[in-house]
C-alpha positions in Angstrom: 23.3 -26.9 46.1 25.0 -27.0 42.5 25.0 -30.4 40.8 28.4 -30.9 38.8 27.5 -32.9 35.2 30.3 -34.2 33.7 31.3 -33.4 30.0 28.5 -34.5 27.0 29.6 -37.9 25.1 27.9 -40.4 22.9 24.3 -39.8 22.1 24.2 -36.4 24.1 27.2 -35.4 22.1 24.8 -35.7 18.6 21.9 -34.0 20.0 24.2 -30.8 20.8 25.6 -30.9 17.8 21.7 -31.2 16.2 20.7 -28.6 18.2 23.8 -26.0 17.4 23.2 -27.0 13.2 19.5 -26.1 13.8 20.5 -22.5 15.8 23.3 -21.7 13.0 20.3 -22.3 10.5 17.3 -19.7 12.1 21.0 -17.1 12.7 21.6 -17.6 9.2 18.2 -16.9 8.3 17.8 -13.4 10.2 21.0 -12.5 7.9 19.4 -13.1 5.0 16.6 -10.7 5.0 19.4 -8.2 6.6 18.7 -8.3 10.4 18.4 -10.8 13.2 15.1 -12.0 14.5 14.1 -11.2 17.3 11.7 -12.2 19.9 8.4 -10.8 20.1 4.9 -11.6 21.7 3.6 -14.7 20.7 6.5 -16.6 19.4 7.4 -20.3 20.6 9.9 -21.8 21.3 11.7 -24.8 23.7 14.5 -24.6 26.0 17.0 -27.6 26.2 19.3 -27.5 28.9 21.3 -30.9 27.5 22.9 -31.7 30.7 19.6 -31.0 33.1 16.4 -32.3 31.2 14.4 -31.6 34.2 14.7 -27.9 32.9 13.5 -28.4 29.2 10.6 -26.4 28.6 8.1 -25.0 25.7 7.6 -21.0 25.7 5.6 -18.5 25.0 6.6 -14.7 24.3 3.6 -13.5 26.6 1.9 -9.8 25.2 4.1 -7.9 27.4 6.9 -9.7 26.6 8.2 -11.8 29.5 8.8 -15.6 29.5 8.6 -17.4 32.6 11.2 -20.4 33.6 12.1 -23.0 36.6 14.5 -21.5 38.4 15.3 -18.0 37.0 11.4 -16.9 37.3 10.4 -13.7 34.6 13.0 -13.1 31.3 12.1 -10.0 28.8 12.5 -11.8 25.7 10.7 -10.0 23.4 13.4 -8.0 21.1 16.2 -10.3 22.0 18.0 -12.4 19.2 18.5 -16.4 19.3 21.8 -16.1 20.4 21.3 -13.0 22.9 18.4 -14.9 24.6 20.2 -18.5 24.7 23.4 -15.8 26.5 20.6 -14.5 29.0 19.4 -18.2 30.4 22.7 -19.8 30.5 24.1 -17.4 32.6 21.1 -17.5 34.6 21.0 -21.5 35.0 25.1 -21.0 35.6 23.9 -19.7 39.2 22.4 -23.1 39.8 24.8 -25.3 37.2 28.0 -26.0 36.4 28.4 -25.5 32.7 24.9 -25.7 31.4 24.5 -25.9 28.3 21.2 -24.6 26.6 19.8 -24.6 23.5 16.8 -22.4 22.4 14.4 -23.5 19.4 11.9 -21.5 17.8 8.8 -23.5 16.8 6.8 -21.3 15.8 7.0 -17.5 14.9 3.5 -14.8 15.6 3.9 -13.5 12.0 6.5 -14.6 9.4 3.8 -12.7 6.5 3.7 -9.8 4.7 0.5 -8.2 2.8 -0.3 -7.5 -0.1 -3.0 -5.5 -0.8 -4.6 -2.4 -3.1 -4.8 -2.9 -6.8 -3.3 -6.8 -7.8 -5.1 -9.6 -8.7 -5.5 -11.3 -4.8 -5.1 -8.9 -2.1 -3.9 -10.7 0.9 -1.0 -12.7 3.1 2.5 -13.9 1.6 4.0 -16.3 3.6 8.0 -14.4 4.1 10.2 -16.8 2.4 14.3 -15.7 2.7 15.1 -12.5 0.4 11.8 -12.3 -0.6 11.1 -8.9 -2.6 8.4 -6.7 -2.7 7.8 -7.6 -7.0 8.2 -10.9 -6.4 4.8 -10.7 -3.3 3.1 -8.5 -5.9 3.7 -11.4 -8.2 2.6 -13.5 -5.4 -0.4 -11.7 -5.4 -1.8 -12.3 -8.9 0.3 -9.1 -10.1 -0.9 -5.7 -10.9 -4.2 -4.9 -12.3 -4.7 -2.4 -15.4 -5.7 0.5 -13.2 -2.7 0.2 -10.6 -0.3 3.3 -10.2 2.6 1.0 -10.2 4.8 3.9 -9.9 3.7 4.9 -7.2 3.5 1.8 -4.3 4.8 1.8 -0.4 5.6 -0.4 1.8 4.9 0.1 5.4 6.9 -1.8 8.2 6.8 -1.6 11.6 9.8 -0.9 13.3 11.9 -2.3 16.3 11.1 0.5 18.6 7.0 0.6 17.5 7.2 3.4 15.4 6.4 2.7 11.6 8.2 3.7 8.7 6.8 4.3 4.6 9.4 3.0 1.7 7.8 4.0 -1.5 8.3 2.3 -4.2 8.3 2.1 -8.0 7.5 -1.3 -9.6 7.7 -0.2 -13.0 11.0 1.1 -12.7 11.8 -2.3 -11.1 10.9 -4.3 -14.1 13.3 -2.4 -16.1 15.8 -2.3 -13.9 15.8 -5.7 -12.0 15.9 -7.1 -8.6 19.0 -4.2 -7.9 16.1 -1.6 -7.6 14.0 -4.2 -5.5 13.3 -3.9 -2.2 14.1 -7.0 0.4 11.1 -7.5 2.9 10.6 -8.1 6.6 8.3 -10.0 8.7 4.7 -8.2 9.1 5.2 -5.5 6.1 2.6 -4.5 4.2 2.4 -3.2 0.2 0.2 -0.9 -1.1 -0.8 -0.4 -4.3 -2.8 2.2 -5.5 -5.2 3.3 -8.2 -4.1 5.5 -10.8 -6.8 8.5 -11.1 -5.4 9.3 -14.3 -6.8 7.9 -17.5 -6.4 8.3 -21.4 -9.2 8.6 -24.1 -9.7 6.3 -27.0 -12.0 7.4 -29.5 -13.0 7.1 -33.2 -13.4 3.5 -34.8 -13.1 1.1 -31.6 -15.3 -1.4 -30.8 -15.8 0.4 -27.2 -15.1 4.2 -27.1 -14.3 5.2 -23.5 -11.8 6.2 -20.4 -8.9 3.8 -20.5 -6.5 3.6 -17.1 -3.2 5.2 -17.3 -1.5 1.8 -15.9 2.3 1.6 -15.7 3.9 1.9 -19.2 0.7 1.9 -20.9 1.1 2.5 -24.6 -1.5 3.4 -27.8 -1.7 -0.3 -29.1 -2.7 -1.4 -25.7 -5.2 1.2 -25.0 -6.9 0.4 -28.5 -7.4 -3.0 -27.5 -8.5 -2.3 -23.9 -11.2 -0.3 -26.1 -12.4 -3.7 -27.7 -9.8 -3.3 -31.0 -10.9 -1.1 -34.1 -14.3 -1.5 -36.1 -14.4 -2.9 -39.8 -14.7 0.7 -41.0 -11.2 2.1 -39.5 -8.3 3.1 -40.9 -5.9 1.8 -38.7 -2.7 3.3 -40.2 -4.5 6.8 -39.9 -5.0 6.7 -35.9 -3.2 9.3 -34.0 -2.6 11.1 -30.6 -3.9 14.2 -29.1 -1.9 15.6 -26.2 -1.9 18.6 -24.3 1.7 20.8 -25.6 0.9 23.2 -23.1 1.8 27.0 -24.3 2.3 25.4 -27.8 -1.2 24.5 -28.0 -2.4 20.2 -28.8 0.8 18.2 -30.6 -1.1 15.5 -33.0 1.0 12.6 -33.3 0.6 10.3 -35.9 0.2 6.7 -34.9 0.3 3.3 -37.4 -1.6 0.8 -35.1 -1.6 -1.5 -38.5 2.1 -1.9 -38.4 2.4 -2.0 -34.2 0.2 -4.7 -34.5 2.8 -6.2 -36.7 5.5 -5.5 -34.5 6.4 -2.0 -35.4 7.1 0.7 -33.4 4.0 1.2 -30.6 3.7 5.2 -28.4 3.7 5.5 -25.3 0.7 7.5 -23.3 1.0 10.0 -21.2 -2.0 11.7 -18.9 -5.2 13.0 -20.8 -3.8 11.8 -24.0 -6.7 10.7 -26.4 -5.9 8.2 -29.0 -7.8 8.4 -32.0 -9.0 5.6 -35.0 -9.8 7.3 -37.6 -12.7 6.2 -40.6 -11.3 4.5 -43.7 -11.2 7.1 -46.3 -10.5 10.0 -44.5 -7.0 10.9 -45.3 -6.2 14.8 -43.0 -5.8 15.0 -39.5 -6.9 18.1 -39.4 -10.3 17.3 -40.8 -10.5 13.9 -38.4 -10.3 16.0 -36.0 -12.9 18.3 -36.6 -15.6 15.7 -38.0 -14.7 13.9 -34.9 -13.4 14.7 -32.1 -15.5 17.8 -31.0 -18.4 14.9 -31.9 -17.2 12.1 -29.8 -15.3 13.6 -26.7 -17.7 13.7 -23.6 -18.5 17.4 -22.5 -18.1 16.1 -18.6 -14.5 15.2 -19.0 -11.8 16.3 -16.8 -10.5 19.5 -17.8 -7.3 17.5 -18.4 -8.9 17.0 -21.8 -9.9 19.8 -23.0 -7.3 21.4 -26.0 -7.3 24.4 -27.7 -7.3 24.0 -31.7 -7.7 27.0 -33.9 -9.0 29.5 -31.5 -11.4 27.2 -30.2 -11.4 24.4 -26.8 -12.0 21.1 -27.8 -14.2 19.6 -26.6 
């Protein structure tokens, strides 16, 4: 037997319009990171039907995706939007009702996170804030450590349909450019960032000789103070690359770490490069390198540093 209501007023009147304001709000959201919500297993929410309180109810998006409510029995909600879902009930209660009118409320969503994990400074869950980017959960996450390949991250994110998609991405290239290169996120995504297996070699008069990271834009002045900074016996203004020229044999590139340190103008590094300090007093490259770099290059380095000078491979 259908129960006629007659038409909202007063009090009734404010909590529908409360309850459309709220709606409008969680539609507006989905727009903003470029898609509607939609339902899936494990999400809450209540059902106001204004005119018939005797059918309010809390929900649950069960695992296989069903709800469950008076009068209408099983609903699929799971990939249905707000709006879509609050279509399906009321046309379902309109079998029983006269002109129901029902509101739907999520209070509380199975995973509004992304992750962030690989090489930053805490690996772990970002709570999905409206138009957050993927710099701004690397951020987040304590930023990028020296050895990341920053170049070189992905996103995965699981799609609608189950099936998962990879969006690689290059945070260094989004520092330069801005958020216009950025990449929006969605609910559940997960960045990766990896290690970079490439490293440079700093040698000569630093307090720690060694392998150094090839990290983003890493440049010689950084790489000499990764390596502890120079000793009292350098010759700072002497310091120079070695890099692989290919056919052309090894380029030496004269580096002044005295005036970068001063603000002048700093190198960038490229793979294998080895960056070299110099003792004060010795004034040719060519002789820098032979007193020192056949000395003080490791013999088990990667073949990625080993350069062919006069006839001869170095190391």
């Amino acid at each position: 037997m259908n129960r006629w209501v007659l038409p909202l007023a007063g009090p009734c009147r404010r909590t529908a319009y409360i309850l459309a304001v709220a709606l409008a709000g969680l539609c507006c959201l989905g727009q903003e990171q470029n898609t509607p919500y939609r339902f899936k297993p494990g999400d809450e929410f209540q059902v106001r039907v204004l005119n018939v309180p005797d059918l309010n109810a809390a929900v649950r998006v069960l695992p296989d995706g069903t709800i469950s409510l008076v009068l209408l029995g099983e609903i699929k909600a799971a990939g249905l939007t707000v709006p879509e879902l609050r279509t399906l009930i009321t046309e379902g209660y309109s079998k029983h009702y006269r002109n129901p009118r029902v509101g739907v409320i999520v209070t509380a969503l199975a995973d509004l996170n992304v992750y962030v994990s690989g090489q930053v400074g805490k690996a772990g869950k970002i709570a999905l804030t409206p138009n957050l980017t993927a710099m701004q959960a690397v951020a987040e996450a304590g930023g990028l450590l020296k050895n990341a390949k920053a170049d070189d991250a992905v996103i995965f994110r699981r799609l609608e349909n189950g099936e998962s998609q990879t969006i690689r991405i290059d945070l260094n290239r989004i520092t330069e450019e801005g958020q216009k290169s950025d990449v929006l996120l969605q609910a559940s995504d997960v960045i990766f960032v990896p290690k970079s297996e490439i490293d440079v070699y700093v040698t000569g008069e630093v307090i720690r000789p060694g392998l150094v990271p090839l990290a983003g834009q890493l440049t010689a002045m950084s790489a000499i103070a990764h390596a502890g900074g120079v000793t009292p016996r350098a010759n700072p203004k002497k310091a120079f690359i070695l890099r692989d020229g290919g056919d052309e044999g090894v380029r030496v590139i004269p580096f002044n770490f005295a005036a970068a340190v001063r603000g002048g103008s700093d190198a960038k590094l490229k793979p294998f490069d080895v960056v070299f300090v110099p003792e004060s007093g010795i004034a040719k490259v060519n002789k820098a390198i032979e007193q020192y770099v056949r000395q003080l290059l490791p013999v088990d380095l990667s073949a990625g540093f080993s350069y062919i000078l006069g006839g001869s491979v170095l190391p």
